[in-house]
C-alpha positions as CSV (number, residue, x, y, z in Angstrom):
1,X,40.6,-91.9,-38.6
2,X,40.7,-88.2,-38.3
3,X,41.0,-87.6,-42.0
4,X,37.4,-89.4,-41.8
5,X,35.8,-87.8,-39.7
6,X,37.2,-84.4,-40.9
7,X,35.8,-85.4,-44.1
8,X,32.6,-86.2,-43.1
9,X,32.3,-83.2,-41.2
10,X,33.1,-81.4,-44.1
11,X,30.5,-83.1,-46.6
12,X,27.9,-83.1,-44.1
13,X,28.2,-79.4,-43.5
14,X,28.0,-78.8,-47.5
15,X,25.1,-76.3,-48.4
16,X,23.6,-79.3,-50.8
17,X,23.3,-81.9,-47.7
18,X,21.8,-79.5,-45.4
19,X,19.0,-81.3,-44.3
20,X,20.8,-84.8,-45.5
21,X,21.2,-87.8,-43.2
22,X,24.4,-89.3,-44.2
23,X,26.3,-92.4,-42.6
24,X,29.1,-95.0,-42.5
25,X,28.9,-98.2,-41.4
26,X,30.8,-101.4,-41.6
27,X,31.5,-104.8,-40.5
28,X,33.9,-107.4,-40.7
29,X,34.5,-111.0,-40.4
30,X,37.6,-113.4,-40.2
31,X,37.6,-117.1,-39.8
32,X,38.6,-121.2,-40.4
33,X,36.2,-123.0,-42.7
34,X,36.6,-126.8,-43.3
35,X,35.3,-128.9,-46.4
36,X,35.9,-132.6,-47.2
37,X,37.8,-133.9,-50.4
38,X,38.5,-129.9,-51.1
39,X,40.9,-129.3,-53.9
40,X,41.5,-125.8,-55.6
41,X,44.0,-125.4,-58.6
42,X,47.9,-124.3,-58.3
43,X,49.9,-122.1,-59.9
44,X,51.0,-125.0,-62.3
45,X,46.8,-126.1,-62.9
46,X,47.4,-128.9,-60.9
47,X,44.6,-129.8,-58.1
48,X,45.9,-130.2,-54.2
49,X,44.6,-130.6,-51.0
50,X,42.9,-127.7,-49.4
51,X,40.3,-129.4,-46.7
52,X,41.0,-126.2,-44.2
53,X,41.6,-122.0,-45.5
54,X,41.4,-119.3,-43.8
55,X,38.1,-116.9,-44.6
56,X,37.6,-113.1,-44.3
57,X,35.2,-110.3,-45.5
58,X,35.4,-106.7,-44.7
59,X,32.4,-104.5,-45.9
60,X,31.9,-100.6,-45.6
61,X,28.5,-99.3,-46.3
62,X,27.9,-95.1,-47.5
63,X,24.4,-94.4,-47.1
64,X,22.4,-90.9,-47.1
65,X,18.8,-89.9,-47.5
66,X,16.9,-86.5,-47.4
67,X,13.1,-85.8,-47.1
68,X,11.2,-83.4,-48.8
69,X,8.8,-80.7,-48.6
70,X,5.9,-82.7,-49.4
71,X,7.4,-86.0,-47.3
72,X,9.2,-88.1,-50.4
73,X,12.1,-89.3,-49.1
74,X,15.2,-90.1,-51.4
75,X,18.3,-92.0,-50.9
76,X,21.3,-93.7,-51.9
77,X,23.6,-95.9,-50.4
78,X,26.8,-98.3,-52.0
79,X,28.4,-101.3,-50.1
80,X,32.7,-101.3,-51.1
81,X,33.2,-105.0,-49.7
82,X,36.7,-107.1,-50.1
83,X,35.9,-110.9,-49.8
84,X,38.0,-113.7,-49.8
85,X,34.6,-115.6,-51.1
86,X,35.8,-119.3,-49.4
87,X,38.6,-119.5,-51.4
88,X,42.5,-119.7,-50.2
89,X,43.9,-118.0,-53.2
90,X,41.7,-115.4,-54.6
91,X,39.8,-112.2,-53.7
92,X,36.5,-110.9,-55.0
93,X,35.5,-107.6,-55.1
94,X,32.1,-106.0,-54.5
95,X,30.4,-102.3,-55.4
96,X,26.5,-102.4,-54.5
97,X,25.4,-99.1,-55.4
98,X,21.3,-98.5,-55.0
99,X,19.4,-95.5,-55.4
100,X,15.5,-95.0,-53.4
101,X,12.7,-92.7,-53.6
102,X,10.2,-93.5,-50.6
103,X,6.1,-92.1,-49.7
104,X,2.9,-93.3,-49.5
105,X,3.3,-95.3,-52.7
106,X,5.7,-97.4,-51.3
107,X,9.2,-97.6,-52.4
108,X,11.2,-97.9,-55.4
109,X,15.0,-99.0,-55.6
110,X,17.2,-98.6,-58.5
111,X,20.8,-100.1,-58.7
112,X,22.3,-103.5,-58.1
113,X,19.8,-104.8,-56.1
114,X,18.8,-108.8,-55.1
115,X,16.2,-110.6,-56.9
116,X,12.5,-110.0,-54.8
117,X,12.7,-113.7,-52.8
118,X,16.1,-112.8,-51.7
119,X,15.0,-109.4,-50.4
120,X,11.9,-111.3,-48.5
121,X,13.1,-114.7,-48.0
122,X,16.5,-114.8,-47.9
123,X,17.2,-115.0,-44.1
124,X,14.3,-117.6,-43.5
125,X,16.0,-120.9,-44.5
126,X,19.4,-120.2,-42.2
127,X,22.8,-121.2,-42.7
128,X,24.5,-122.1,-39.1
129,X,28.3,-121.0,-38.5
130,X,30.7,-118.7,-39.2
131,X,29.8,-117.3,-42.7
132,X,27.4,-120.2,-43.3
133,X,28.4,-123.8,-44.1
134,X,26.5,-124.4,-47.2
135,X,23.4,-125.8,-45.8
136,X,21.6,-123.5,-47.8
137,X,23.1,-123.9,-51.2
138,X,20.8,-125.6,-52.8
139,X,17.6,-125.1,-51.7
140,X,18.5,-121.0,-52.6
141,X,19.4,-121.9,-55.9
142,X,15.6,-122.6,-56.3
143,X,14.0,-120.4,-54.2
144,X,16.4,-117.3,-55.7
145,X,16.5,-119.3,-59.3
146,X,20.2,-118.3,-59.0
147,X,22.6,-120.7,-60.6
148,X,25.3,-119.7,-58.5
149,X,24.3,-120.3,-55.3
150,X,23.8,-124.4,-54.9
151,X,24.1,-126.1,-58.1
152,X,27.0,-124.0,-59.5
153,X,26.1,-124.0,-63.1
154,X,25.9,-120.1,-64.1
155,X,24.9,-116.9,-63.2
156,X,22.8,-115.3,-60.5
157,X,19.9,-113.5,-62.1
158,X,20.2,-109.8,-62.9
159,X,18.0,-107.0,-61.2
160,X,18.3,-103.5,-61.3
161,X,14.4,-102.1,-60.6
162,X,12.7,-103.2,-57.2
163,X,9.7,-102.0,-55.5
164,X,8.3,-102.7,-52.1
165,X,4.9,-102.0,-50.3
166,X,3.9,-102.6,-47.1
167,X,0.0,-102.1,-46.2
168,X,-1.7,-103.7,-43.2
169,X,0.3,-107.0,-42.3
170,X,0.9,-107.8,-46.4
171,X,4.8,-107.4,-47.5
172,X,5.1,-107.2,-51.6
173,X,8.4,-106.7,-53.2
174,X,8.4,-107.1,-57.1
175,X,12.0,-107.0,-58.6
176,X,12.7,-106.9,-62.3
177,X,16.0,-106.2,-65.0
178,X,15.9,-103.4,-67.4
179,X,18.3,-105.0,-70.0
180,X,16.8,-108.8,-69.8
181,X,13.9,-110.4,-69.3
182,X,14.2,-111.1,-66.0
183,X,11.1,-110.7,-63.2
184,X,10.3,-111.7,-59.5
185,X,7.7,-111.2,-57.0
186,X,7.6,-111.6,-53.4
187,X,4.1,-111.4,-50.9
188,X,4.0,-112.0,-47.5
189,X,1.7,-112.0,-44.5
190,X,2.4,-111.4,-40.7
191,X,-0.5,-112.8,-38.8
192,X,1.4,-111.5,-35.4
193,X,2.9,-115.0,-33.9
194,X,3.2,-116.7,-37.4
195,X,3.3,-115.6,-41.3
196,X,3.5,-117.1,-45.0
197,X,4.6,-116.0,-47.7
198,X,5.1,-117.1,-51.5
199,X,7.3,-116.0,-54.0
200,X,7.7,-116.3,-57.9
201,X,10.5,-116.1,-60.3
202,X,11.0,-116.1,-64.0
203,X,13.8,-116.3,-66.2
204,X,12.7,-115.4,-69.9
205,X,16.1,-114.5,-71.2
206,X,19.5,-116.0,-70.0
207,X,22.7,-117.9,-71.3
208,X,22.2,-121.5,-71.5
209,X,25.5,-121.8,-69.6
210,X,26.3,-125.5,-69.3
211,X,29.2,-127.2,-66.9
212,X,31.8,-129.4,-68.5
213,X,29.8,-132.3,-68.0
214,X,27.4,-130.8,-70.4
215,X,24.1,-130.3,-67.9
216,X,22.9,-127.0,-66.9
217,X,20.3,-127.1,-64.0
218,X,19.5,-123.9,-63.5
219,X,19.7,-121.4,-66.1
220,X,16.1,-120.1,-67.2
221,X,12.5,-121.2,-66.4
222,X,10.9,-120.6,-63.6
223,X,10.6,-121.3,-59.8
224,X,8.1,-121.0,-57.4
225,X,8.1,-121.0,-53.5
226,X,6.1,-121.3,-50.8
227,X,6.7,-120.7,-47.0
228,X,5.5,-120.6,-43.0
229,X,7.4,-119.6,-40.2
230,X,6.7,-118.1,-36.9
231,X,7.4,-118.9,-32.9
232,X,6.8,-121.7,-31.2
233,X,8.3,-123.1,-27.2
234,X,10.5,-120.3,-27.8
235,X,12.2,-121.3,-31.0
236,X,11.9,-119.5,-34.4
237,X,11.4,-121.5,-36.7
238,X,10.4,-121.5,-40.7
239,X,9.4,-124.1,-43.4
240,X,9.8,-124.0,-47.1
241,X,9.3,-126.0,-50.4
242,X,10.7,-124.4,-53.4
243,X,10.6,-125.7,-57.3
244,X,12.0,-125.3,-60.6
245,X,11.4,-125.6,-64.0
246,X,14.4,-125.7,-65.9
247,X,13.9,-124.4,-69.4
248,X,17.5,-125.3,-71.3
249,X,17.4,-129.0,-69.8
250,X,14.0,-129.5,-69.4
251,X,14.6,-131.0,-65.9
252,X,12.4,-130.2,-63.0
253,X,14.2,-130.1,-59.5
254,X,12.5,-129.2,-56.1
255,X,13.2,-129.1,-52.4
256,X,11.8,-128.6,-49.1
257,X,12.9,-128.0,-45.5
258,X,13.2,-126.7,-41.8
259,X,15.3,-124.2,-40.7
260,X,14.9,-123.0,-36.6
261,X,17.1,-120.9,-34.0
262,X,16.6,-120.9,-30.2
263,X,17.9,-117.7,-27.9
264,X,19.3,-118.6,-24.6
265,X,20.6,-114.9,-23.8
266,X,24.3,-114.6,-25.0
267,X,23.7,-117.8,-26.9
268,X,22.1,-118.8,-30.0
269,X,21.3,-121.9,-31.1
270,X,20.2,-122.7,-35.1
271,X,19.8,-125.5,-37.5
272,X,18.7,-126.2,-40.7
273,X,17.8,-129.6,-42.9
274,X,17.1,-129.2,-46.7
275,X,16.3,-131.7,-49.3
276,X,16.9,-131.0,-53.3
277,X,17.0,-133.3,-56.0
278,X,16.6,-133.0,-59.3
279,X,13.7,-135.9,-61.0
280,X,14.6,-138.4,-63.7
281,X,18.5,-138.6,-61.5
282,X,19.8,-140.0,-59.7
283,X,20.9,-136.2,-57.8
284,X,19.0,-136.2,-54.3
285,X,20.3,-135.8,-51.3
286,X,20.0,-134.3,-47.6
287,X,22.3,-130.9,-46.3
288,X,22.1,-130.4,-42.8
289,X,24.0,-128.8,-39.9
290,X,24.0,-126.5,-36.7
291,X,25.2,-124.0,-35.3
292,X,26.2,-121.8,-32.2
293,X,26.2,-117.9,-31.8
294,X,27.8,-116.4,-28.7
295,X,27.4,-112.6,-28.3
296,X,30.7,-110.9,-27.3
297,X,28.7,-107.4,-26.9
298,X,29.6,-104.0,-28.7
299,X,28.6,-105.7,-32.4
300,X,31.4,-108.6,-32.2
301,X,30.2,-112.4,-31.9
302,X,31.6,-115.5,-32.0
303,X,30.1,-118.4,-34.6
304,X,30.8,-121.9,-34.9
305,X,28.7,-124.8,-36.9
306,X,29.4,-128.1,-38.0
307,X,26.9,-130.2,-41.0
308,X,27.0,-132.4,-43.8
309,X,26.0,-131.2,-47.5
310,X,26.0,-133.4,-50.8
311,X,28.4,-132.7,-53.7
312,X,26.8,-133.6,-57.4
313,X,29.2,-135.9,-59.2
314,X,27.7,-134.6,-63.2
315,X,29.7,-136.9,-65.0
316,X,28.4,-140.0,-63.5
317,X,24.9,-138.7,-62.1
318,X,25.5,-139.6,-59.0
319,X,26.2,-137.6,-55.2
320,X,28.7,-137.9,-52.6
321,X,28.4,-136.6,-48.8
322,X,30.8,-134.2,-47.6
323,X,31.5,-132.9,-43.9
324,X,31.6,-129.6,-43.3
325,X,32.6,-127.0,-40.4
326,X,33.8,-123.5,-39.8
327,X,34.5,-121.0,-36.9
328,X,35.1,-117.6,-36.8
329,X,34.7,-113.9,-34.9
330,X,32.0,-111.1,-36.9
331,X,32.1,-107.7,-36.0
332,X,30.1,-104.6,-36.9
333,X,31.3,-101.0,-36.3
């Protein structure tokens, strides 16, 4: 800890970060997560029993900025995270590095950076728990066109270039990626105790990636989403639809749904219900759960949540539901 700090000192105090603003974050999480008719594969490729694992995440963030002359203000910052990523027996890494310019204009980020409906959507349609349940899954797939997230059949989109403006009550955030052609838009409205917001995605050039069974739902297209939210009897609450119009398959698929939390001081209260399915299947189904927050003070919390999602059975287009729960302690620092 002292090496840090002396470090810090040290850089901080360098004649080229004079007037920088530099700082160090971090958080950390740690917890049980339980998912019906798991299996992962052994060291000999044969698939076991693994209902209940052990989770954990640990995340430092590096971030500095420094204004100019003229009032520009320019940035950078890069997330080193170590996550277990659900999984008992293998660990993903993560480097997020972003670099920012910022003024009147607005502001313009450069780096690995999410795809424009993640940036302004992403924490409307909840996940309740410790590190989420999966309640989310699907319905993100569409609203993020990212085949990773829900129906598990590629890649999330790229971005590199994003921009963001925010002018009297409107929020735009348009992302796009240098090397493919890949481009989102975000606009949103706070009308003070409510606000909407619709977002836009389009996939012009991907990899037709395909699953073993031969059907890839999400993989280029395009998907469009729509959404309302605000406060009401002390809950906050959003709703969504989302489509998506899948280019390689030429399926459509679409959802909708309701996500709302409740404070009651050291307690939170959440839940979420979303519907997916993809037309001309027989793959429909409802994932829904809640969830409780208790704030332990100084960053730290305790999460629990307990919900039922749908798993897609390709092979013989059909679904199956699944029961799901975790719990776990979150931390920042």
């Amino acid at each position: 800890m002292k090496k840090l700090l002396i470090a810090s000192t040290a850089l901080v105090a360098t004649s080229g970060f004079a007037y920088a603003d530099v700082t160090l974050s971090g958080s950390a999480q740690f917890g049980v997560i339980y998912q019906e008719d798991r299996t992962v594969t052994d060291g000999n490729g044969d698939a076991v029993d693994d209902e209940l694992f052990l989770d954990y995440e640990l995340q430092f963030d590096l971030a500095g900025s420094t204004t100019t002359d003229s009032g520009l203000t320019f940035g950078a910052s890069a997330d080193f995270e170590n996550d277990s990523n659900a999984t008992a027996d293998s660990n993903d890494q993560g480097f997020d590095p972003e670099i920012f310019v910022s003024g009147g204009f607005g502001t313009l980020t450069i780096g690995d950076v999410d795809v424009a409906t993640d940036t302004a959507f992403g924490g409307k349609t909840r996940d309740p728990g410790y590190d989420g349940i999966g309640i989310d899954n699907k319905i993100d797939s569409l609203i993020f066109a990212d085949a990773d997230a829900g129906f598990d059949t590629g890649d999330e989109i790229d971005s590199n270039i994003m921009y963001e403006l925010a002018v009297a009550g409107f929020e735009l955030t348009v992302t796009a990626d240098s090397f493919e052609e890949n481009y989102a838009v975000a606009l949103g409205y706070d009308f003070g105790s409510f606000d909407v917001g619709i977002g836009y995605v389009e996939i012009e050039d991907y990899q037709d990636n395909v699953n073993s069974d031969g059907l890839s739902l999400i993989g280029g297209g395009e998907s469009i989403s729509l959404f309302f939210g605000g406060e009401l009897a002390g809950f906050d609450f959003d709703i969504y639809y989302a489509e998506h119009e899948n280019e390689p398959t030429d399926l459509d698929l679409n959802g909708y749904g309701v996500s709302a939390s409740y404070d009651l001081g050291g307690y939170t209260l959440s839940f979420a219900a979303n519907y997916t399915e993809v037309e001309d299947t027989n793959i429909d189904g409802w994932d829904y759960g809640i969830g409780v927050n208790y704030d332990l003070g100084g960053g730290a919390s305790l999460d629990a949540g307990i919900g039922q999602v749908y798993t897609i059975d390709f092979a013989n287009n059909d679904t199956d539901d699944q029961l799901v729960a975790s719990l776990g302690m979150s931390f920042k620092f």
